[in-house]
Every structure is written in structure tokens, then in C-alpha cells.
C-alpha positions in Angstrom: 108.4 137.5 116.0 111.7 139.0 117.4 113.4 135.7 116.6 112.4 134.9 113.3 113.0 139.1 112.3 116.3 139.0 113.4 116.7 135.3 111.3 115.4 137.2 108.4 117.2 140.4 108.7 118.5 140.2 105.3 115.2 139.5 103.8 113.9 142.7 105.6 116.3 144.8 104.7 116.0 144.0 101.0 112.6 144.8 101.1 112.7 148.0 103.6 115.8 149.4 103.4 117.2 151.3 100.5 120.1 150.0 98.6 122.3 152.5 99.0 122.6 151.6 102.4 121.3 148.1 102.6 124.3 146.1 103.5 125.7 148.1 106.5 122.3 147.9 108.0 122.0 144.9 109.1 122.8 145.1 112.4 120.8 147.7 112.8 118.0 145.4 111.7 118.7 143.0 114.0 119.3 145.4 116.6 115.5 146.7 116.2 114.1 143.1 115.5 113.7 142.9 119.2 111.4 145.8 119.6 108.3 143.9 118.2 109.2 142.1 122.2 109.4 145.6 123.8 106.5 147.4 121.8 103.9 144.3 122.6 104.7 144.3 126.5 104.7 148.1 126.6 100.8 148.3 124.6 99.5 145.5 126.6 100.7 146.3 129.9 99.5 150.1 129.1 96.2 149.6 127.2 95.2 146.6 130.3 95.7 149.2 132.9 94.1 151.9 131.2 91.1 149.5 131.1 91.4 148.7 134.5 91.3 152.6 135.7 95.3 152.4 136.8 96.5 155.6 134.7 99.6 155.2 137.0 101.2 152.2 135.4 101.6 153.9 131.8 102.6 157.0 133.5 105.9 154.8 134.7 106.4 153.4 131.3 106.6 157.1 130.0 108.8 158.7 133.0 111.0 155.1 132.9 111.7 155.6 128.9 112.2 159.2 129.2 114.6 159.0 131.7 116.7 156.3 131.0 116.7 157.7 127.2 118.6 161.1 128.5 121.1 159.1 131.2 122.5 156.7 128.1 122.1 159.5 125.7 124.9 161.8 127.4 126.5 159.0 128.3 127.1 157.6 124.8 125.8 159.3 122.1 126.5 163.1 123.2 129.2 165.3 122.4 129.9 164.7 126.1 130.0 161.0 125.8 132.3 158.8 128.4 135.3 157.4 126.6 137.0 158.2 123.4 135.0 155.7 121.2 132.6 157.4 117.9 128.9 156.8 118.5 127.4 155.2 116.0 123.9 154.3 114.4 123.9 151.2 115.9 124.4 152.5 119.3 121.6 154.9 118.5 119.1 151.8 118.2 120.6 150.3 121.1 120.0 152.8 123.5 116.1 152.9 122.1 116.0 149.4 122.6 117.5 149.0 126.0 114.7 152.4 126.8 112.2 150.2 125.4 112.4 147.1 127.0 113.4 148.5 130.6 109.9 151.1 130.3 108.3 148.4 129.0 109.3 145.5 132.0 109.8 148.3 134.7 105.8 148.8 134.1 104.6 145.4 134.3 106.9 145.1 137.3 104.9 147.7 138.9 101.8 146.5 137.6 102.3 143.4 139.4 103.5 144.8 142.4 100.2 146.8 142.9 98.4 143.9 142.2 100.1 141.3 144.3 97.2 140.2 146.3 95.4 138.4 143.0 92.3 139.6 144.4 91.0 143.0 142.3 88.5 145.1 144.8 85.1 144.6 144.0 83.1 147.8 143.0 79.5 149.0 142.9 78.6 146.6 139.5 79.2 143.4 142.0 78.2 141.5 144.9 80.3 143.0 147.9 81.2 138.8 148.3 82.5 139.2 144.6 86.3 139.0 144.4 88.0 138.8 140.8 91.4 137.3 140.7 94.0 139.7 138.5 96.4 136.4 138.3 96.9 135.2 134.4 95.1 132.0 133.8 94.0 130.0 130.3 90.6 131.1 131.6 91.0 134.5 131.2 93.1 134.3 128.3 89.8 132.5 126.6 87.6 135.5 127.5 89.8 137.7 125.7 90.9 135.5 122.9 86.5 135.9 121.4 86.7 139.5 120.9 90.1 139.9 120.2 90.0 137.7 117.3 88.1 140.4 115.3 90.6 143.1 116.5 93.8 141.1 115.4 91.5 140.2 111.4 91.7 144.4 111.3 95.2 144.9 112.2 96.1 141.8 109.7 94.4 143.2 107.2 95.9 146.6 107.6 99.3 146.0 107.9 99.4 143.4 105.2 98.8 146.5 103.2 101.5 148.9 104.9 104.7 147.1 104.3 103.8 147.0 100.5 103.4 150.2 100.2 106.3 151.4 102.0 108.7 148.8 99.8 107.4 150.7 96.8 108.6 153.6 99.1 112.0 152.3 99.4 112.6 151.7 96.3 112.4 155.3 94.7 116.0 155.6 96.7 117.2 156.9 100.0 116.8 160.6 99.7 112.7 160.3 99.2 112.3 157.1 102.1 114.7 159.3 104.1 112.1 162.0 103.7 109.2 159.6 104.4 111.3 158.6 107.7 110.9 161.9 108.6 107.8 162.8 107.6 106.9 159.8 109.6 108.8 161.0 112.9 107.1 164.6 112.9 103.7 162.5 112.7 104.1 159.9 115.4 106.6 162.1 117.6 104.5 165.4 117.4 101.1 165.5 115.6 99.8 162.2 116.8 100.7 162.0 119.9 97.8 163.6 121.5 95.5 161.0 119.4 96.1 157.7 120.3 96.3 158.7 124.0 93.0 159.9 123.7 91.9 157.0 121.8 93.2 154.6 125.2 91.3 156.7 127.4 88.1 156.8 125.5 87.2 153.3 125.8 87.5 153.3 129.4 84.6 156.4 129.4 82.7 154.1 127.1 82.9 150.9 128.8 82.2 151.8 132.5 78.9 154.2 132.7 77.6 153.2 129.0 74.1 152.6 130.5 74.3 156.3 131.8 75.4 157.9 128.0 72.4 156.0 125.8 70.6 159.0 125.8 73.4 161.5 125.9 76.2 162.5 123.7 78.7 160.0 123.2 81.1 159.5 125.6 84.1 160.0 123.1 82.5 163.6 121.9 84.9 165.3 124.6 88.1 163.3 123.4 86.8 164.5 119.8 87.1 168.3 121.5 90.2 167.3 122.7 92.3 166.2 119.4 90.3 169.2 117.7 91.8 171.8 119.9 95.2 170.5 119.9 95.8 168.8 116.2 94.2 172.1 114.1 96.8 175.1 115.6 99.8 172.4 115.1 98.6 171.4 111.8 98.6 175.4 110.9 102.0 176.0 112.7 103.6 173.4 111.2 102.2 173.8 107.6 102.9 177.7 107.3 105.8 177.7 109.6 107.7 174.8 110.7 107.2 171.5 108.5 110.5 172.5 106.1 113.0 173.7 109.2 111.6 171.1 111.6 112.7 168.5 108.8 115.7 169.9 108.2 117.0 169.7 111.3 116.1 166.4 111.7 117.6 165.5 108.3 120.5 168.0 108.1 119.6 167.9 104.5 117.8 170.9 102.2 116.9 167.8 99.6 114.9 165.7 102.5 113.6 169.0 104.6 111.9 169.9 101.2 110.7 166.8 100.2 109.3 166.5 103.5 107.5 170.2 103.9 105.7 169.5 100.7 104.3 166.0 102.3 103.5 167.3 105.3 101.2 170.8 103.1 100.0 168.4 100.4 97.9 166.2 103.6 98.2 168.0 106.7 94.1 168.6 106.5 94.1 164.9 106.4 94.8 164.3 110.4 92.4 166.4 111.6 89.7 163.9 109.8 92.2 161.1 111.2 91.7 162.6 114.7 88.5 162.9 114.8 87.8 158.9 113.6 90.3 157.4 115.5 87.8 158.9 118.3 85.0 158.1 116.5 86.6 154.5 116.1 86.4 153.6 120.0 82.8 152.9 120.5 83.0 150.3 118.0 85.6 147.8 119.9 84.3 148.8 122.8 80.8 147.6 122.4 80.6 145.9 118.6 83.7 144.4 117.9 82.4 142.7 114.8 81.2 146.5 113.4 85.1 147.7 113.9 86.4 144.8 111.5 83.9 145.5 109.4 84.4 149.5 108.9 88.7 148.6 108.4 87.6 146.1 105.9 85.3 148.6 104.1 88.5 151.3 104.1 91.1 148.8 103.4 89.6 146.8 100.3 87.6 149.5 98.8 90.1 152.8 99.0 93.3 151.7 100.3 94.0 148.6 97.9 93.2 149.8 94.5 95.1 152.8 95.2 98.1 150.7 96.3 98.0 148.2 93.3 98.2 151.7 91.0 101.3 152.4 93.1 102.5 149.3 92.1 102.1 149.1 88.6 102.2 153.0 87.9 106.0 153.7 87.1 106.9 156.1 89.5 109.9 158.7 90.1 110.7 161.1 92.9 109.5 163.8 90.9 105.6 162.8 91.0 105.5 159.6 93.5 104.2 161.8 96.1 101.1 162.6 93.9 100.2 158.9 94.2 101.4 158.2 97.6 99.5 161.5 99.0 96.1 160.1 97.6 97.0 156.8 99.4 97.8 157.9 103.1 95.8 161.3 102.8 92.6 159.8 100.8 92.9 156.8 103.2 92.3 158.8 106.2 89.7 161.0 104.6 87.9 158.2 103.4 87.9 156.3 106.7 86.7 159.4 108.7 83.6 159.1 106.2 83.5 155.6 106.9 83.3 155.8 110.6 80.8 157.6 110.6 78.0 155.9 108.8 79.2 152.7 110.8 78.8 155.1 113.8 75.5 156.4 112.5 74.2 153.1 112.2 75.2 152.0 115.1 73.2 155.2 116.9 70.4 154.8 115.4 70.3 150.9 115.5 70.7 151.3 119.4 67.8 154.3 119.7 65.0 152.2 118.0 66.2 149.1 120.1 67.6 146.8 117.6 70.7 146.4 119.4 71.4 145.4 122.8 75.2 145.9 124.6 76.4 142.0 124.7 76.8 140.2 127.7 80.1 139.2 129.2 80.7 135.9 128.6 82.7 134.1 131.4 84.2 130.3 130.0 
């Protein structure tokens, strides 16, 4: 994938990058091509330990980025830089990849390392003669290939959706996708963080004592707690105080900082329902991985793609594109929450009266 983005770089950037600045971004394109490479080591080495109770492993990924992020940040892009030279963008999305790849391999380095015997330590769910080899193998790659079929049909789906509506973004000029850009870095690099962590650990609750929580409260009601008592005072802080400064000094611009705080208001409300589904989410993969397709199908085809063929068709402006846009991502998360949970209801009461029974692990 890393190979035929940077190949079609100039494709990309037509479709994702604004004109204004299209044609003196291409290296940067190609520069950040290659983190599709770094971002699919780093979530399968972390998510596969996660599952396999080793907490530590992600915990190097994190430390190794963070770290090696400051060292080549004063070293290059800080007004205390080595050398005499100007940093420039392209630097910038060096130095994230080069944090991304060397997290990313330094962790499955270590993984490997703690698992060089090839033999994983049998627990109480096995034979005490049991031994389970951690080596790779087209064995184990067919175990995981049946389920993760249905996991990689959702994502399809969903991102085949994305990237159209953020080229409609795009093309209503740089100041308004510089303002989604950072709209988009206050959500992933602050609000959400807290969620999809959660979200990794919840399956691991859910897959290991299920038998023990039939009768109990779900095990991802705690994680739900969790994202509740975290994502509501940020949401409020951010919405009353911090959205339009926050923005503007990531933007250094008064245009984008309040093009951003009225994003962030209009469908701030939004990710608390988005916090509370993505932990609703996990005990569909974790135990009906056909259900989870189903539910992002339901979302995606019923809410999210009329709304973006409107976008589409609708001729839009700065002035009223958010409008639009807002009922896309906002409604989209608001709907799914909804959606979740009669899937989740189902599933509830399917399992209660009997009709459903956990599948067995089939070994080819």
C-alpha cells in the first residue's frame, strides 16, 4: 500500500489536498505514503499483545515514539535546532515517520524477544501438557484470516465512504480543510484518546472470563464508566473554554481557530454517544463477528451514505458546508450509538433465552 501511494502521489494529492497548495506537496505525500507501513505494524503488534495479556509491549511503542519525537524535535525542528539550515514541512513529516516506524519495529522487536522460546505458557483453560507455539505459521494465519474477514468487509465499507467525503472537504479551499485538519487533531490527539484505548482493553475482559459475566453486567460497562468520566468534563472544557484558543494556536490563524470552535460546539455532544458505542461495539467482534459487520453496514448504508451523496450534489460554500457536514459526522455517531444498541440488545437477550451459544475455536 506504501508503494503504490507514494506511485500515486499525484493522484492523492489532487483528490486530498487543496489546490492552493497542491503542487509543493508532494513530497510531503510521499513522505507520509510510508505510514500506512508504520501505522499497520504498530496496531497489530499492539492490539496482538493486548489480546495476549502483554500491556508491556504497547507501553514501549508509546515511551519509544514519545521519546524519539522530542530528541529529533530539538534537534531539527526547534528554535534550538543543530546547524544553520530552515526546518521545513517536509522535515516535520519526516521526523513523524522515522517516530513511527522506530515505535512501531522497536515493539515487535521486544515482542519477539519476550517470546523467543515459541512456546506460550499454558494457563488454567488447558491441559498442563498443552504448549501453544507463538512462532507465525500459514496455520495460524488461517485461524485468523475466518473472522477477520468480516472485520476487514466493515472497515472497507467505512472508509470507502471517508475519503469521499473529505475530497468534498478539500475542495471548499484551504482555510475550511485547514480547519477540519484541526478540528481533526484536537479529536484524535485529545478527546479520543482515552476511547480507543479503552476499546483495546475491553475485548481482552470479554474474551477471557465471558462464562463468568453471562449473568452479570457486561464486561465493557466499566470501560463505558471510564470514557464517561473522562470525555463529558473535556467535552464541557473544551466547548465553553478552549475549542477557539486551542485551535488557534494550533493554526496561528483567527479564520481557522473560528471555523474550528464552531465545529467542535455544533457536535461536541456527539462523542460522548461515540464513547459510549465504541464500548458498546467490543462485545460484538469479540464474540459475533458477523453481528459487528452487520451493525457498520446498518450505520453506513442507511445514515451515513445518503447524507454523503447530498454533500455531493448540494452546492456547497464555506459559509453553510458545516451545516451539512455536522449532520454527517455528528448524526453518524449519534445514529450508530442507537444502532449499537439494539444489536447489543438483541444480542442480550438472544444469549439469556439460550438461542445463542459463544462459537467454538476452530483450529485448521
Amino acid at each position: 500500500m506504501s508503494i503504490v501511494f507514494v506511485a500515486a502521489s499525484s493522484t492523492l494529492a489532487k483528490g486530498f489536498v487543496p489546490v492552493e497548495v497542491r503542487a509543493t506537496s508532494l513530497a510531503y505525500v510521499r513522505i507520509g505514503a510510508f505510514s500506512a507501513l508504520s501505522s499497520a505494524l504498530e496496531v497489530a503488534v499492539s492490539t496482538a499483545t493486548r489480546a495476549l495479556d502483554q500491556p508491556d509491549v504497547p507501553l514501549v511503542i508509546s515511551c519509544d515514539k514519545f521519546a524519539v519525537n522530542i530528541i529529533l524535535d530539538l534537534l531539527i525542528v526547534s528554535r534550538f535546532h543543530v546547524e544553520s539550515f530552515t526546518p521545513t514541512v517536509n522535515m516535520q513529516g519526516a521526523i513523524q515517520l522515522a517516530c513511527n516506524m522506530t515505535a512501531s519495529i522497536a515493539g515487535l522487536c521486544y515482542f519477539l524477544y519476550t517470546t523467543r522460546n515459541g512456546v506460550l505458557v499454558p494457563d488454567s483453560a488447558h491441559a498442563p501438557e498443552d504448549s501453544h507455539s507463538t512462532r507465525p505459521s500459514f496455520r495460524a494465519l488461517r485461524i485468523l484470516a475466518r473472522p477477520e474477514i468480516l472485520t476487514l468487509a466493515e472497515s472497507a465499507v467505512r472508509n470507502a465512504l471517508y475519503p469521499w467525503l473529505v475530497h468534498g472537504i478539500v475542495s471548499l479551499g484551504s482555510k475550511y480543510y485547514t480547519a477540519w485538519g484541526v478540528f481533526n487533531t484536537i479529536r484524535w490527539g485529545l478527546i479520543m484518546v482515552p476511547v480507543p484505548a479503552l476499546e483495546a482493553t475491553s475485548p481482552t475482559f470479554i474474551g477471557h472470563p465471558f462464562q463468568r459475566h453471562k449473568s452479570h453486567n457486561p464486561p465493557c460497562s466499566k470501560s463505558i464508566g471510564l470514557a464517561l468520566l473522562i470525555e463529558i468534563p473535556i467535552c464541557l472544557l473544551l466547548s465553553f473554554l478552549g475549542a477557539g484558543p486551542f485551535a488557534h494556536y494550533l493554526s496561528n490563524s483567527d479564520t481557522v481557530a473560528k471555523t474550528t470552535a464552531r465545529m467542535w460546539q455544533t457536535i461536541d455532544w456527539c462523542y460522548i454517544f461515540c464513547a459510549v458505542s465504541t464500548q458498546l461495539a467490543t462485545i460484538l467482534p469479540a464474540t459475533r463477528p458477523c453481528w459487528y459487520l452487520y451493525q457498520s453496514l446498518a450505520s453506513n448504508i442507511l445514515y451515513v451514505l445518503p447524507w454523503a451523496i447530498v454533500c455531493q450534489v448540494a452546492d456547497l460554500d464555506e459559509a453553510d458546508a458545516w451545516t451539512y457536514h455536522s449532520l454527517v459526522f455528528g448524526g453518524s455517531l449519534v445514529f450508530s450509538f442507537f444502532d449499537i444498541l439494539v444489536f447489543d440488545a438483541l444480542w442480550a437477550w438472544r444469549l439469556r433465552e439460550g438461542k445463542t451459544e459463544l462459537g467454538a475455536f476452530k483450529e485448521s
